[in-house]
N, C-alpha and C positions, 0 to 999 in steps of 0.2 A: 671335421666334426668337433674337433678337440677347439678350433676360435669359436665356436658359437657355444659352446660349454661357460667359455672363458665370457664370451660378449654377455648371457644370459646370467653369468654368475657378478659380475660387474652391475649391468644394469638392475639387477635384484638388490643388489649390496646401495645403488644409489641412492634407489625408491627406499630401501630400508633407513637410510641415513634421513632424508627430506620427512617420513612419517617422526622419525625421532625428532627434528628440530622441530616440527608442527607442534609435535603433544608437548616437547618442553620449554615452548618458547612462549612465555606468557601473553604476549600479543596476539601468536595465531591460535593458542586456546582459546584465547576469549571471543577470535574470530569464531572458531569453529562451532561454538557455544552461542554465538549470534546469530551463524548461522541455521541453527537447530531452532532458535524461539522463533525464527523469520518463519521457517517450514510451517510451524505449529500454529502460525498463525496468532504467536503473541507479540505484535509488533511493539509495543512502548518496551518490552526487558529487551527485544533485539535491538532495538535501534539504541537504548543505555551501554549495554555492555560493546556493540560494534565500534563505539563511538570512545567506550574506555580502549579498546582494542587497538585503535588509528591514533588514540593520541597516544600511547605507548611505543607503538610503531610507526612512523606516517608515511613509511615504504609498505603497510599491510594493505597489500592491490584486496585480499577478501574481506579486510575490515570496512575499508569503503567501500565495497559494492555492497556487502550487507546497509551500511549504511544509508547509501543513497537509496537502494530499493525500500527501504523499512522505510523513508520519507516519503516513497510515492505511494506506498501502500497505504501510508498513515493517511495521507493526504484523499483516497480514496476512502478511506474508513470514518473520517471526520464528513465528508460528502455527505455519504451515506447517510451516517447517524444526524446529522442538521436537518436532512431532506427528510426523512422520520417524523422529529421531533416538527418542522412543520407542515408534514401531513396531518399529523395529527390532531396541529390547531386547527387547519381547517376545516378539518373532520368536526370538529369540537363547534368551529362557529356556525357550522353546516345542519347540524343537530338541532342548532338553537334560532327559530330565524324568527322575526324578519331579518334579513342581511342588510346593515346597514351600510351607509355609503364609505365609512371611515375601514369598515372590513372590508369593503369589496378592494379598497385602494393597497392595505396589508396584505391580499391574497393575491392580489397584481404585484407588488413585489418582489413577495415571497417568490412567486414562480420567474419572473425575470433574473431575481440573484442565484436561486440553486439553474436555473438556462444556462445563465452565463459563468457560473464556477465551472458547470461540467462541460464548459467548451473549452476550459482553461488545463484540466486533465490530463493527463499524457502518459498513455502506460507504457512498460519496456516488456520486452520479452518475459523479463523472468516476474511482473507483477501477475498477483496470485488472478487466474482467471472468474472465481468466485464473485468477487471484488469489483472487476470492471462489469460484471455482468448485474451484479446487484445497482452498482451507480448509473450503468444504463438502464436499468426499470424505474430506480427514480426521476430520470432525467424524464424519461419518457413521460409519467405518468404528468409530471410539470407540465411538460410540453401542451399534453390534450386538453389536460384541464385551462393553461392561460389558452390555445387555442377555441376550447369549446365556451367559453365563457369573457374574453376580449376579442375575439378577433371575429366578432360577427358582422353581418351585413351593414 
């Protein structure tokens, strides 16, 4: 009874040692602090500070994965927001027709390059589920539209 006193007061005493280099070692602060804007969902100050964090340290294993995830996120958040921005051209030239020939060619495009970005995508486990699920509703919506409107008879 008296070694596992010993074994649990050790192991306590380790854990307590590893939380104090965490909070005072200015690399894995600013990890731990990138990791918190990454949750929150503020990818550009996570991936700033992850990135001050790795080059402070460049043994911080949490500063780069913050890091790298906050690039695949962003990479998903930039998706998104492009694929928005043009739907809403479309929307916009859709509104106003005749559709001329030089739109139709721009709206063929449009939907071949957000096609083909989000085949280029690659989530990891820890990207935010939010995120992949919004790029594939734009992806999607791409898709029917250049199929409902190129890829006819």
């Amino acid at each position: 009874m008296q070694y596992r006193m010993t074994y649990l007061f050790i192991a306590l005493f380790l854990l307590a040692g590893m939380a104090v280099f965490a909070l005072t070692n200015p690399s894995y602060e600013k990890a731990i602090e990138a990791r918190w804007h990454y949750f929150t969902g503020n990818y550009d100050e996570a991936y700033r500070i992850a990135k001050e964090a790795y080059e402070l340290d460049n043994y911080n294993r949490m500063a780069f994965t913050v890091m790298r995830q906050t690039e695949v996120a962003k990479e998903y958040l930039d998706y998104i927001r492009e694929g928005e921005r043009y739907l809403d051209l479309i929307e916009d030239v859709a509104n106003h027709p005749p559709i001329g020939e030089a739109d139709k060619i721009r709206i063929k495009m449009m939907c071949e390059v957000m096609i083909g970005k989000y085949e280029n995508l690659s989530p990891t486990k820890l990207t935010d589920e939010e995120l992949v699920e919004r790029a594939k509703d734009i992806y999607e919506k791409f898709q029917n539209l250049y199929t409902s409107l190129f890829k006819q008879k």
